[in-house]
C-alpha positions in Angstrom: -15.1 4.1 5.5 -14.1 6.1 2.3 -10.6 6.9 1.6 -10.9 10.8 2.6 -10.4 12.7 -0.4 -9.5 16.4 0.3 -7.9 15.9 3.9 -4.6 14.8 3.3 -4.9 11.6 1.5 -5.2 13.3 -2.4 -1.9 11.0 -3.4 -0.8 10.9 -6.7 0.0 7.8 -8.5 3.8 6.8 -8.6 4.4 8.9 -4.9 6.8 7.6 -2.6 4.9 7.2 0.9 5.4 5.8 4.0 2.7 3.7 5.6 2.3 3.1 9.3 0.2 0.0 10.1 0.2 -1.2 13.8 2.4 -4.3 13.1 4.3 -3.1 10.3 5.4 0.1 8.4 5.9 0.1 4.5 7.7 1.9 2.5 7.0 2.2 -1.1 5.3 3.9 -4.6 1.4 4.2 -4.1 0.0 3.2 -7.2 -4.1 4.2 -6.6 -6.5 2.9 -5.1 -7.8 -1.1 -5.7 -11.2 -0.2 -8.6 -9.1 2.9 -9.6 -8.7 2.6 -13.3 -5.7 4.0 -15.2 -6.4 2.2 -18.6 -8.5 0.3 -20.2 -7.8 -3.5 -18.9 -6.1 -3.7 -15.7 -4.1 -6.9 -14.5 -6.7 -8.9 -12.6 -6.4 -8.9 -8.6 -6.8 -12.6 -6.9 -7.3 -12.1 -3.2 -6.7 -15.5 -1.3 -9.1 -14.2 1.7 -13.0 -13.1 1.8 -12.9 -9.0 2.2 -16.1 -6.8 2.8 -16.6 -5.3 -0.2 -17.5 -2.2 1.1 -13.6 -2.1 2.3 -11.5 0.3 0.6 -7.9 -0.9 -0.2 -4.9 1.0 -1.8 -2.1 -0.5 -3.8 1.7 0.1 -2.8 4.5 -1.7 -4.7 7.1 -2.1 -1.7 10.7 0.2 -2.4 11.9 -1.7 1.2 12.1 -5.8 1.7 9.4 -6.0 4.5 10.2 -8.8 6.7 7.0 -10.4 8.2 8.4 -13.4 10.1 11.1 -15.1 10.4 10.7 -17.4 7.3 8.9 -14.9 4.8 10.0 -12.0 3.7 8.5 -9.5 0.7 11.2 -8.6 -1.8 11.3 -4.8 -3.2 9.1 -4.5 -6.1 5.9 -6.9 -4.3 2.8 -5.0 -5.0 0.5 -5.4 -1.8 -2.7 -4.3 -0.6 -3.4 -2.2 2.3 -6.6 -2.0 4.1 -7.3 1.7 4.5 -9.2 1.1 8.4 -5.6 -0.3 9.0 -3.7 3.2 8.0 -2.6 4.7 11.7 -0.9 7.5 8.9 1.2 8.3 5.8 4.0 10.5 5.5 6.4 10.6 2.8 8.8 8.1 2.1 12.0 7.6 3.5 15.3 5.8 3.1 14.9 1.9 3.8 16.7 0.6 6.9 19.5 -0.9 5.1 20.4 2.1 3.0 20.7 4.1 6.1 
C-alpha cells in the first residue's frame, strides 16, 4: 500500500498530527515519509526488526511521552516510525494528556 497522496494524507513536514493506531495513539510533528529526502545526506535509519520493503513508513518525533508498558516509556522529542497499514486515521494534533 502507497501512502495515498491526494486524499487526505498531503501532510506537510513539521505538522502537528495526531495518529490513531489500534494499541496506541501519538501525538506529535510529522517529519515525511522514511526515503523522503529533504537534503542531501540524511541521518542513517537502523531498524532492529526485518520490514517488507515494499512497506511504507512515516516519521513522527513524539510532542507527548507515550507510555508503552509499564517499564518503558518514550520521552517527548523520540522520533519513531509508523507503519502506514497500521494508521486507523490522523487528525490534527491535540493537547497531551498531562497538559489538559
Amino acid at each position: 500500500m502507497k501512502f495515498p497522496k491526494g486524499k487526505g494524507f498531503d501532510l506537510a513536514g513539521g505538522l502537528s498530527i495526531t495518529v490513531a493506531l489500534d494499541d496506541y495513539t501519538l501525538i506529535g510533528t510529522y517529519l515525511g515519509g522514511v526515503g523522503d529526502r529533504h537534503h542531501d545526506d540524511p541521518p542513517p535509519i537502523h531498524v532492529d526488526v526485518q520490514v517488507n520493503e515494499e512497506a511504507e513508513f512515516i516519521l513522527l518525533q513524539l510532542s507527548c511521552c507515550l507510555k508503552v508498558d509499564h517499564k518503558t516509556e518514550l520521552p517527548v522529542g523520540t522520533i519513531i516510525a509508523i507503519n502506514v497499514q497500521q494508521i486507523l486515521f490522523i487528525g490534527p494534533g491535540v493537547a497531551c494528556e498531562e497538559d489538559r
